[in-house]
Structure formats: structure tokens, C-alpha cells
C-alpha positions as CSV (number, residue, x, y, z in Angstrom):
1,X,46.0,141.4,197.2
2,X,42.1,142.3,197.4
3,X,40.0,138.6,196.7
4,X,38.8,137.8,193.5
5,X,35.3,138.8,192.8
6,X,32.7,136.8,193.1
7,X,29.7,136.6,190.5
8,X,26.3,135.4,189.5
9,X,26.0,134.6,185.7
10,X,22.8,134.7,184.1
11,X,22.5,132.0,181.9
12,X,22.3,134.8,178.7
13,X,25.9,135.3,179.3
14,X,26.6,132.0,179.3
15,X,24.5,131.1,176.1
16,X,26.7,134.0,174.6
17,X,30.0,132.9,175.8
18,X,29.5,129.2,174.3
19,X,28.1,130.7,171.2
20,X,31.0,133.1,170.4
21,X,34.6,132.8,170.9
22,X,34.3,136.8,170.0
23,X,33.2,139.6,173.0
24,X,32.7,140.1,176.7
25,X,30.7,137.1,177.5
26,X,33.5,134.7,176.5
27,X,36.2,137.1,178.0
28,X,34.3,136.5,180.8
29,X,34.4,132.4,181.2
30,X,38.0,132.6,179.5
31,X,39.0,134.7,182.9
32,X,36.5,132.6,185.1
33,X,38.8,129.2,183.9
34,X,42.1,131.2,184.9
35,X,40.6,131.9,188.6
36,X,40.6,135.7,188.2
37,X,37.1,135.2,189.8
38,X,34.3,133.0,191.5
39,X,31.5,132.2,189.8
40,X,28.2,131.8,192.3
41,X,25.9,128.4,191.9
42,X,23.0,127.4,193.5
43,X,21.3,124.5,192.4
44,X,18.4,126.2,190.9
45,X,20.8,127.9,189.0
46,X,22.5,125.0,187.2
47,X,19.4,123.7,186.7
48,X,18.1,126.9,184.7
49,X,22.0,126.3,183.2
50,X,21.1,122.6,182.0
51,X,18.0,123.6,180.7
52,X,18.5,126.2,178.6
53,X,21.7,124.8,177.5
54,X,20.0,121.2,176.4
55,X,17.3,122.7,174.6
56,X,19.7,125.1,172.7
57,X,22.7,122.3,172.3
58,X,22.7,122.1,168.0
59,X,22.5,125.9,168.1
60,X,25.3,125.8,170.6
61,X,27.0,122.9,168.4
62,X,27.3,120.9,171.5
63,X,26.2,117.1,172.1
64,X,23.9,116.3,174.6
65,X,26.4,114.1,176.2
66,X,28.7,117.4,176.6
67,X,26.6,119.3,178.6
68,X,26.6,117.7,182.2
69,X,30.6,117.3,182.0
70,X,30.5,121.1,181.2
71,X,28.3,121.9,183.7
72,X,30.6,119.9,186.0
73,X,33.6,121.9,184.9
74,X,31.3,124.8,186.3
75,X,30.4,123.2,189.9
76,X,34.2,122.8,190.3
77,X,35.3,126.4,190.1
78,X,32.0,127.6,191.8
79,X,31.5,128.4,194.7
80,X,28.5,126.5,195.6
81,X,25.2,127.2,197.9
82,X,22.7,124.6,198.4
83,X,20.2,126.1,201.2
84,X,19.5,129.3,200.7
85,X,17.1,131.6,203.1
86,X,14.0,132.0,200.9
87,X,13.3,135.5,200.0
88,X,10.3,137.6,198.8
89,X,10.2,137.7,194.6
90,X,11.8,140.7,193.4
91,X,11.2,140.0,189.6
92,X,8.7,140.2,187.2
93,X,9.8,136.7,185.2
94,X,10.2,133.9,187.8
95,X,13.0,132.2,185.9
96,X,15.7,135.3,186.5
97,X,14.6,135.4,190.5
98,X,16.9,132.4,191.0
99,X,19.8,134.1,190.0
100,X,18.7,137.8,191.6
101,X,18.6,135.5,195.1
102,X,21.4,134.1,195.1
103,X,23.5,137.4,194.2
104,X,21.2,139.1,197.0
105,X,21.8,135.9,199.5
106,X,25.3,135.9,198.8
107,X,26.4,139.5,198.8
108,X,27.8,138.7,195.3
109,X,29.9,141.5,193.8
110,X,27.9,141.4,191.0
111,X,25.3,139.8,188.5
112,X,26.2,139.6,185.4
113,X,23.5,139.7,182.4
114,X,22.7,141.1,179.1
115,X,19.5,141.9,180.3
116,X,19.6,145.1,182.6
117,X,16.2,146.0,182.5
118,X,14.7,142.8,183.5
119,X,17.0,143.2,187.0
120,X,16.1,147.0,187.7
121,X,14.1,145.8,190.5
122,X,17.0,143.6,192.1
123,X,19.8,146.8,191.3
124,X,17.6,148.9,193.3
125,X,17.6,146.5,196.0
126,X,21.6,147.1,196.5
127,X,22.6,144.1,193.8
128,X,25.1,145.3,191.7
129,X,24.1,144.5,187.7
130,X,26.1,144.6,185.3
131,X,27.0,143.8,181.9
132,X,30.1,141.2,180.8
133,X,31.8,144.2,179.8
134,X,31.1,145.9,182.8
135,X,32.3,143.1,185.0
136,X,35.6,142.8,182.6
137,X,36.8,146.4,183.7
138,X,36.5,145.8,187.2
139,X,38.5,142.7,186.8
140,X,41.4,145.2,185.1
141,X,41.1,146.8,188.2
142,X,41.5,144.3,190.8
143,X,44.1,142.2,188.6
């Protein structure tokens, strides 16, 4: 049995996953709770995570007081890196570099986003980027 693949999420996938119980991006963290693969954290990234997802709680209809046990539920099922080799910027906007080094530090089988064009310079690098859906049929695959 090849190992489950392991993955950066961007936080736009996540934001669409907790928005929608419809599409990819929920397919996603609905196959990422049943272990089909492993999500990749660094704390920068669940930082970004909490950010985003406190400033966009009533849009997200969550509660303040949901978030960090969410986020929790997250750090369990990651696999986690907390000292990472600092790298050269590869991005244009400093906020998706966290999630572009990690994939690149980790040898991640892929980073998942809705925004391709903003990690051109990281898929050229050798990251694989890819969309939910994307990600989805390769989990067919290897299941």
C-alpha cells in the first residue's frame, strides 16, 4: 500500500471547505478527517489559519470560541514542523510564502490552493500545485 499523501493547504481552501458543505475543498477536509491523507502545519501556518479564520468567523457562522478547538482538531491529524531551514522568498505576497516553504521544506506531495497563479513561481521551483479537485483525483488513485 503506497503512503497517504501528504499536503499543504492554503488557507483559501480551507475558508472554502468551512463555507460549503458542496465541492472539492470540503471533499478535501471530509477525506483529510478519514486519514486518506496528511495535512502539513507549520506554525506560521496555523497562525495565517487563525487569523483569517477569526476575522471571517460570522461569515463562516462560527463562534470565536470555535476556532482554536478546530484548529486543534487540525494540529492532531497534522503532521507538524516547528523549525524549519529558512529559505529565500519565492512569492510575490509574503503571506502565501509560509505555505510555499513548508511544501518546498517538506517535499510535500502537493499544495493545495485556489489560487494557481499566485504559486507559479513555487510550481516552477519543483512544488507540485494544485487545485482541491486536482488533489481529489490523485487520492482516487492511491486509495
Amino acid at each position: 500500500m503506497p503512503p497517504k499523501p501528504r499536503a499543504v493547504m492554503d488557507t483559501n481552501v480551507l475558508y472554502s471547505a468551512l463555507r460549503s458543505r458542496i465541492g472539492a475543498s470540503y471533499e478535501v477536509l471530509r477525506r483529510l478527517r478519514a486519514g486518506e491523507w496528511t495535512l502539513l502545519l507549520s506554525n506560521t501556518v496555523v497562525t495565517e489559519y487563525e487569523e483569517i479564520l477569526c476575522r471571517e468567523a460570522a461569515d463562516l457562522g462560527l463562534e470565536p470560541a470555535e476556532i482554536g478547538p478546530l484548529l486543534d482538531g487540525f494540529c492532531l491529524l497534522a503532521e507538524r514542523h516547528s523549525r524549519l531551514e529558512p529559505r529565500e522568498p519565492m512569492l510575490p505576497d509574503a503571506d502565501d510564502e509560509a505555505f510555499a516553504q513548508l511544501a518546498a521544506a517538506t517535499r510535500a506531495d502537493a499544495l493545495l490552493t485556489h489560487n494557481l497563479a499566485q504559486y507559479e513561481p513555487a510550481r516552477r521551483l519543483g512544488i507540485p500545485v494544485v487545485t482541491p479537485r486536482e488533489f481529489l483525483g490523485t487520492l482516487r488513485v492511491s486509495a
